[in-house]
C-alpha positions in Angstrom: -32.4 9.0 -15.5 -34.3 11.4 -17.7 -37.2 13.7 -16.9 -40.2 12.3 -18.4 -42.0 14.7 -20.8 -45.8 15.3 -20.0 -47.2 13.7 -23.3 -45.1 10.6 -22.8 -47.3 7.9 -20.8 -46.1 5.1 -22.4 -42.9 5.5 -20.6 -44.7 6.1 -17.3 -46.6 2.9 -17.3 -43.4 0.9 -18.2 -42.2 3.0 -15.0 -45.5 1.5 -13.0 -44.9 -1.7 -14.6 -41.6 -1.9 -13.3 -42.2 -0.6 -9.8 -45.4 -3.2 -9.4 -43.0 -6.1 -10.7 -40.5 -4.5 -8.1 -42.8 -4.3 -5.3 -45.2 -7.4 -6.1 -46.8 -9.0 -2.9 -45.0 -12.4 -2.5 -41.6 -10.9 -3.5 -42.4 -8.5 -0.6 -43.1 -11.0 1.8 -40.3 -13.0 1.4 -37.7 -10.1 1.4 -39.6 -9.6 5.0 -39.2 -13.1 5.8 -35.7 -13.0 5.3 -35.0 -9.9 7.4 -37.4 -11.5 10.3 -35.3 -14.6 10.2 -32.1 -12.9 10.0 -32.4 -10.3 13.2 -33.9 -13.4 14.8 -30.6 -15.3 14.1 -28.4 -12.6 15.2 -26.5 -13.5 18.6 -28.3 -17.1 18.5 -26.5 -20.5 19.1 -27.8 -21.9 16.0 -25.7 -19.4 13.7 -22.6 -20.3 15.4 -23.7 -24.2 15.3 -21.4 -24.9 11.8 -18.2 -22.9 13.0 -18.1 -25.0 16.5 -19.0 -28.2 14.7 -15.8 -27.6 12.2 -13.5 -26.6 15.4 -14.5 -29.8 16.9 -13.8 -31.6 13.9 -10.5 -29.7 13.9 -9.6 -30.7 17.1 -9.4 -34.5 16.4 -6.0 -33.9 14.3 -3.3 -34.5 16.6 -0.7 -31.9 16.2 -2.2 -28.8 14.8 -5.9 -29.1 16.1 -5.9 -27.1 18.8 -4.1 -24.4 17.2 -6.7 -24.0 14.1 -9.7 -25.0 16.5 -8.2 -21.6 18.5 -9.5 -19.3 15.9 -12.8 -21.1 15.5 -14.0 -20.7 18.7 -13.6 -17.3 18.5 -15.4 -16.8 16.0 -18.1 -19.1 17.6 -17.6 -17.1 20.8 -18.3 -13.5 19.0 -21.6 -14.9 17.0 -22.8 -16.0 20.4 
């Protein structure tokens, strides 16, 4: 990026226009919201919820269940 020169503040507002756009209120809250929800998710049954529903899904074929379920659970294991 380019140094701004001192007479040039129509480049700096578009700067301060930008930033404000950037860092507007709601778009700042939600970006919070998000990070909130995810670290409260972390190590939570409800994250590994989908990967055990799909191994038990998995295990209801005959031959090869068991052996694909195998890796799900693991999975579902290290999320818990």
């Amino acid at each position: 990026m380019r140094p701004m020169a001192a007479g040039n503040s129509s480049s700096r507002a578009g700067v301060l226009s930008r930033m404000n756009q950037i860092l507007h209120p709601r778009r700042l809250r939600g970006a919070v919201l998000v990070l909130v929800m995810a670290a409260g998710l972390s190590g939570c049954g409800a994250a590994a919820f989908p990967v055990r529903t799909t191994s038990a899904a998995v295990k209801i074929v005959p031959v090869a269940g068991d052996v694909v379920a195998a890796p799900l659970d693991w999975t579902a294991n290290t999320i818990d």
